[in-house]
ROLOTI-859677 format. One record per atom (N, C-alpha, C): residue number from 1; residue in one letter; chain; atom name; x, y, z. Coordinates in nm, 4 decimals, padded with zeros to 6 digits, always signed. Example, Ala and Ser with C-alpha at 12.3 -4.5 7.8 and 13.67 -1.06 7.14 Angstrom:
! ROLOTI-859677
r i = 1 aa = A ch = A at = N u = +01.3190 v = -00.5690 w = +00.7800
r i = 1 aa = A ch = A at = CA u = +01.2300 v = -00.4500 w = +00.7800
r i = 1 aa = A ch = A at = C u = +01.3200 v = -00.3300 w = +00.7800
r i = 2 aa = S ch = A at = N u = +01.2850 v = -00.2250 w = +00.7080
r i = 2 aa = S ch = A at = CA u = +01.3670 v = -00.1060 w = +00.7140
r i = 2 aa = S ch = A at = C u = +01.2900 v = +00.0030 w = +00.7870
This chain:
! ROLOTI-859677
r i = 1 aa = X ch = A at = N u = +00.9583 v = -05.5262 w = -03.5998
r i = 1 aa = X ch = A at = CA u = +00.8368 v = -05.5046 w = -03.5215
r i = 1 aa = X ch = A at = C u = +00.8460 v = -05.5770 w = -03.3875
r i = 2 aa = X ch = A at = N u = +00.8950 v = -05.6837 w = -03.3596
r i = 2 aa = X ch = A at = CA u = +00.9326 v = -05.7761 w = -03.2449
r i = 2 aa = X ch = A at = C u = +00.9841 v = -05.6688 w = -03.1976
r i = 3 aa = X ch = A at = N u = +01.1486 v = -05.6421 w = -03.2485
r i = 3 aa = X ch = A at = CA u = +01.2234 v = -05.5737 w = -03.0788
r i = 3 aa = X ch = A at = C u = +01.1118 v = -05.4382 w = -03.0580
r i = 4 aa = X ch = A at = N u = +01.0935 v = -05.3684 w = -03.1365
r i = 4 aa = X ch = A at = CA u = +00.9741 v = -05.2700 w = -03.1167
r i = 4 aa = X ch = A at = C u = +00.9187 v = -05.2900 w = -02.9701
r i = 5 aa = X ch = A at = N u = +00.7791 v = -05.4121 w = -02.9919
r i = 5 aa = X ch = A at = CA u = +00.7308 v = -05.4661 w = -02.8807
r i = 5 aa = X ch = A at = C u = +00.8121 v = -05.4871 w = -02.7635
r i = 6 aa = X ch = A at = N u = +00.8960 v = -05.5831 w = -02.8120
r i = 6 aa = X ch = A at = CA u = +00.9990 v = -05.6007 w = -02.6725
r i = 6 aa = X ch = A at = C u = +01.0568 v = -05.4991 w = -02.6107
r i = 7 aa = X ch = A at = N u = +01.0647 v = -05.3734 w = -02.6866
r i = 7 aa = X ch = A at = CA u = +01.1247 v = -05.2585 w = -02.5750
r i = 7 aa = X ch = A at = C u = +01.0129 v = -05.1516 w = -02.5230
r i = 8 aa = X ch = A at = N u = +00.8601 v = -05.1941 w = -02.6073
r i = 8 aa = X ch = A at = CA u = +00.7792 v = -05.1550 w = -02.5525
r i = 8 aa = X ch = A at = C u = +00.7166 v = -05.2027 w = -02.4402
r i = 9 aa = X ch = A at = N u = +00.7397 v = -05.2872 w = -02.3924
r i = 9 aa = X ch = A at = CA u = +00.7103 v = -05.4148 w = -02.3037
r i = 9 aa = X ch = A at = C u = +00.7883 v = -05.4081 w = -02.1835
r i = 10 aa = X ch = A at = N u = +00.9285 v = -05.4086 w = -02.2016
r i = 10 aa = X ch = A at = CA u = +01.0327 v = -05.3763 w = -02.0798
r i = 10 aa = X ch = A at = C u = +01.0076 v = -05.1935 w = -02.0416
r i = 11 aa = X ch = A at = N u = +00.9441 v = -05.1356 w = -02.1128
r i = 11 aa = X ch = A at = CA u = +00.9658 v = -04.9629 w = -02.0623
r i = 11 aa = X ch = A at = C u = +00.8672 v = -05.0264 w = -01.9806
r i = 12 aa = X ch = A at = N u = +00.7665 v = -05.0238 w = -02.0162
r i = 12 aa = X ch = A at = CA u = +00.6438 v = -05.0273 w = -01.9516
r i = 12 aa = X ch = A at = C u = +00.6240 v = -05.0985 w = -01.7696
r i = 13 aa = X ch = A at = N u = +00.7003 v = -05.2214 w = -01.7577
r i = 13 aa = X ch = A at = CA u = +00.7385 v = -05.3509 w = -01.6638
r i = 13 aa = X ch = A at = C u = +00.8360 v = -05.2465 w = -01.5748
r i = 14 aa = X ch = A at = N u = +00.9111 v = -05.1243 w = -01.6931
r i = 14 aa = X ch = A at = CA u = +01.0371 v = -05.0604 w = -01.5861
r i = 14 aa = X ch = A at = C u = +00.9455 v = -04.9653 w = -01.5196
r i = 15 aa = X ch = A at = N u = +00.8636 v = -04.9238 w = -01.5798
r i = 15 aa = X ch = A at = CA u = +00.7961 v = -04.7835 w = -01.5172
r i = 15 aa = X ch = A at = C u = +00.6940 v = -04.8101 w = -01.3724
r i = 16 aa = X ch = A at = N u = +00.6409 v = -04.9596 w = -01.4668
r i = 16 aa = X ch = A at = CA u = +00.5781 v = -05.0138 w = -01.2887
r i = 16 aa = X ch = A at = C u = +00.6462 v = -05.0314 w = -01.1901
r i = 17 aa = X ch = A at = N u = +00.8048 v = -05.1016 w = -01.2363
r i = 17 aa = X ch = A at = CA u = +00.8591 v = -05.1195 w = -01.1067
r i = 17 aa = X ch = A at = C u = +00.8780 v = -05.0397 w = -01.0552
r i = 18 aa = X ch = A at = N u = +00.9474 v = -04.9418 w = -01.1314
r i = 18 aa = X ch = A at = CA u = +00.9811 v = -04.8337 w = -01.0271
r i = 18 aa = X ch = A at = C u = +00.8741 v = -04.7228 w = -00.9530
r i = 19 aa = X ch = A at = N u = +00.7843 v = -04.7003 w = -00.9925
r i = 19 aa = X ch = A at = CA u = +00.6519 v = -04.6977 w = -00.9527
r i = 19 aa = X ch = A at = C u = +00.6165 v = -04.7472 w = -00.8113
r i = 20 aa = X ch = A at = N u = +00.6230 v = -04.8707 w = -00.8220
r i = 20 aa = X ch = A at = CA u = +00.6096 v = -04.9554 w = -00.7000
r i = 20 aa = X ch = A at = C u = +00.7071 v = -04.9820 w = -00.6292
r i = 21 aa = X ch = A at = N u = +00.8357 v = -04.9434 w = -00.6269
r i = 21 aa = X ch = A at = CA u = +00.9144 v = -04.9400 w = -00.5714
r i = 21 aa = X ch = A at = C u = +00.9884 v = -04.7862 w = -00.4820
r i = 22 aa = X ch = A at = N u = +00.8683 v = -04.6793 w = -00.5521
r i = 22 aa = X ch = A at = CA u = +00.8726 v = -04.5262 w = -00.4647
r i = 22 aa = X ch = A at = C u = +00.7369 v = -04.5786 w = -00.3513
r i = 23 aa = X ch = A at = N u = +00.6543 v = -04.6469 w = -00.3894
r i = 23 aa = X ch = A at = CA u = +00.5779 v = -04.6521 w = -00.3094
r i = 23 aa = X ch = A at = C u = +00.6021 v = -04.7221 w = -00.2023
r i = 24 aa = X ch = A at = N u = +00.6881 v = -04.8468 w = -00.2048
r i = 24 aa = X ch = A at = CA u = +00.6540 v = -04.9338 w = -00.1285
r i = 24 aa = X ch = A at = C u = +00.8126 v = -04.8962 w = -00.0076
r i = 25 aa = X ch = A at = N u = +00.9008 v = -04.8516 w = -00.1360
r i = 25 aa = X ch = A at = CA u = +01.0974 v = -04.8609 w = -00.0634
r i = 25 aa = X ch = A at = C u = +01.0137 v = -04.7304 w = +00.0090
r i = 26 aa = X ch = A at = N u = +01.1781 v = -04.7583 w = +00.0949
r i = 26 aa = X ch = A at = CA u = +01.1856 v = -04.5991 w = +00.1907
r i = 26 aa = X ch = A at = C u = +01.2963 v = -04.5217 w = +00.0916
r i = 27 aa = X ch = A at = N u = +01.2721 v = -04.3805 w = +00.0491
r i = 27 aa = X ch = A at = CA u = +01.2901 v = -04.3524 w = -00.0292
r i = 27 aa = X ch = A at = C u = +01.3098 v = -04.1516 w = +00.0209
r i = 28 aa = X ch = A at = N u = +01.2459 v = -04.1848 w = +00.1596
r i = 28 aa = X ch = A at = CA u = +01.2111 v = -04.0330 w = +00.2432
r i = 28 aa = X ch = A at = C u = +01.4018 v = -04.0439 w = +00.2608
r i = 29 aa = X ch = A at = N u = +01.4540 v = -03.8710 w = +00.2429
r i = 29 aa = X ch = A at = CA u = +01.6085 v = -03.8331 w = +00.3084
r i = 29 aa = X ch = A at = C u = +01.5885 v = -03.8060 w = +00.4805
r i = 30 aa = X ch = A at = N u = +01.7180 v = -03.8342 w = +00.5524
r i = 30 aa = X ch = A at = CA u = +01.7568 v = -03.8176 w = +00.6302
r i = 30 aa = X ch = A at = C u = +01.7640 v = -03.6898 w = +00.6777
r i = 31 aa = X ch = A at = N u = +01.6960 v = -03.6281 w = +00.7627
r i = 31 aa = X ch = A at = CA u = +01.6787 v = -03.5434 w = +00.7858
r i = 31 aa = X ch = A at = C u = +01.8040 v = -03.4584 w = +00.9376
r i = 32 aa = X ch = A at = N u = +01.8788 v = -03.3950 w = +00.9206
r i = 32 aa = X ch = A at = CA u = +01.9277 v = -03.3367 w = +01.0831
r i = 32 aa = X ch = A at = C u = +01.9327 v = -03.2041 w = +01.0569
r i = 33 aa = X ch = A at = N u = +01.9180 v = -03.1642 w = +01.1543
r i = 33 aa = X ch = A at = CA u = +01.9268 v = -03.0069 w = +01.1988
r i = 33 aa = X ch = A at = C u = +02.0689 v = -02.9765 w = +01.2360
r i = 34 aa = X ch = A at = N u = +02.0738 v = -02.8413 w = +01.1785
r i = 34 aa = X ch = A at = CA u = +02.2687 v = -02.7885 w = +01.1493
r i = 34 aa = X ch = A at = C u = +02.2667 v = -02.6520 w = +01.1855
r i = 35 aa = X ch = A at = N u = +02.3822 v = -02.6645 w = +01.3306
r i = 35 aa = X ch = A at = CA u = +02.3315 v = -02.5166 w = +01.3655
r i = 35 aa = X ch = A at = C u = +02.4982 v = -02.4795 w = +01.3777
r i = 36 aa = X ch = A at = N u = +02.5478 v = -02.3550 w = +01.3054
r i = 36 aa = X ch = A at = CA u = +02.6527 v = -02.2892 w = +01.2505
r i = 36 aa = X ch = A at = C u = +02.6246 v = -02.1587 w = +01.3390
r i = 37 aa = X ch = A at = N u = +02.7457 v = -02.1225 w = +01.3998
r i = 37 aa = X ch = A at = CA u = +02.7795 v = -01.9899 w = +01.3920
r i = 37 aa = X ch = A at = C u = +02.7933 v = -01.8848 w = +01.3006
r i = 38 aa = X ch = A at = N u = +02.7361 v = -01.7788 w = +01.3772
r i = 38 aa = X ch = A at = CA u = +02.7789 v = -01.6985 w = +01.2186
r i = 38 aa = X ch = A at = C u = +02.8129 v = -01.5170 w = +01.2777
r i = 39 aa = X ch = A at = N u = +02.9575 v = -01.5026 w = +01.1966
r i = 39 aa = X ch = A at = CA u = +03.0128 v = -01.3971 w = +01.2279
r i = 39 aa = X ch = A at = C u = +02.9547 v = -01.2754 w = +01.1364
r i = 40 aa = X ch = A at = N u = +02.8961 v = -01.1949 w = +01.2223
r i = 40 aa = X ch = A at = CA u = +02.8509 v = -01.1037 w = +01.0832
r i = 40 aa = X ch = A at = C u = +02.9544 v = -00.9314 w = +01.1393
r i = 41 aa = X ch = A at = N u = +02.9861 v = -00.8970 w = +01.0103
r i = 41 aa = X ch = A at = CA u = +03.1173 v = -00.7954 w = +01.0581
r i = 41 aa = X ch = A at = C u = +03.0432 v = -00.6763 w = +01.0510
r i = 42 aa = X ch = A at = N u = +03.1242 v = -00.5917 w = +01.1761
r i = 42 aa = X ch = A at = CA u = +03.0669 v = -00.4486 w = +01.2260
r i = 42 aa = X ch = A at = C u = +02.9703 v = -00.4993 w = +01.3582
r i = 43 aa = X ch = A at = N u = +02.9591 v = -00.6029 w = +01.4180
r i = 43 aa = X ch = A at = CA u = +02.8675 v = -00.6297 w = +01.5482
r i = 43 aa = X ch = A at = C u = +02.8873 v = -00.5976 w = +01.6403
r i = 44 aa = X ch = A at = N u = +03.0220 v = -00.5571 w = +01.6042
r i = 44 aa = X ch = A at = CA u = +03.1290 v = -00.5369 w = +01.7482
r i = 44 aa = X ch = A at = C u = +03.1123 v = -00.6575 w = +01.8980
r i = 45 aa = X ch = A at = N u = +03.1314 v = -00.7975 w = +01.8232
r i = 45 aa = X ch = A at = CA u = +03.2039 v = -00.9144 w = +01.9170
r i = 45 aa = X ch = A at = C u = +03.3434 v = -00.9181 w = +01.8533
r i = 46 aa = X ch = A at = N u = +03.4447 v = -00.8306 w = +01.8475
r i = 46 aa = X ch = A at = CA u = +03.5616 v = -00.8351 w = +01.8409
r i = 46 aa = X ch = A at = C u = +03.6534 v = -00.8665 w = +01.6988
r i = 47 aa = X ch = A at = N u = +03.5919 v = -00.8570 w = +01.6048
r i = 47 aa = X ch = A at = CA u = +03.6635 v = -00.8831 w = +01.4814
r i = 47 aa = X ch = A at = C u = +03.6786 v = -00.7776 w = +01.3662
């Protein structure tokens, strides 16, 4: 019944942290803009 508690105890301590740690960390991705050529066939630019 102890470890029971005790791993009911650490889920719980894990779920806040991490909880509070989406809130508080920077956690937003890096965002860039990606600009590709693009060959599309039959356009007739030469291919």
């Amino acid at each position: 019944m102890r470890l029971i508690k005790a791993i009911l105890i650490l889920a719980v301590v894990g779920v806040a942290g991490l909880t509070v740690y989406a809130y508080v960390g920077d956690l937003s991705p890096e965002t860039n803009q990606v600009s590709q050529p693009l060959a599309v066939p039959g356009s007739g630019n030469g291919n």
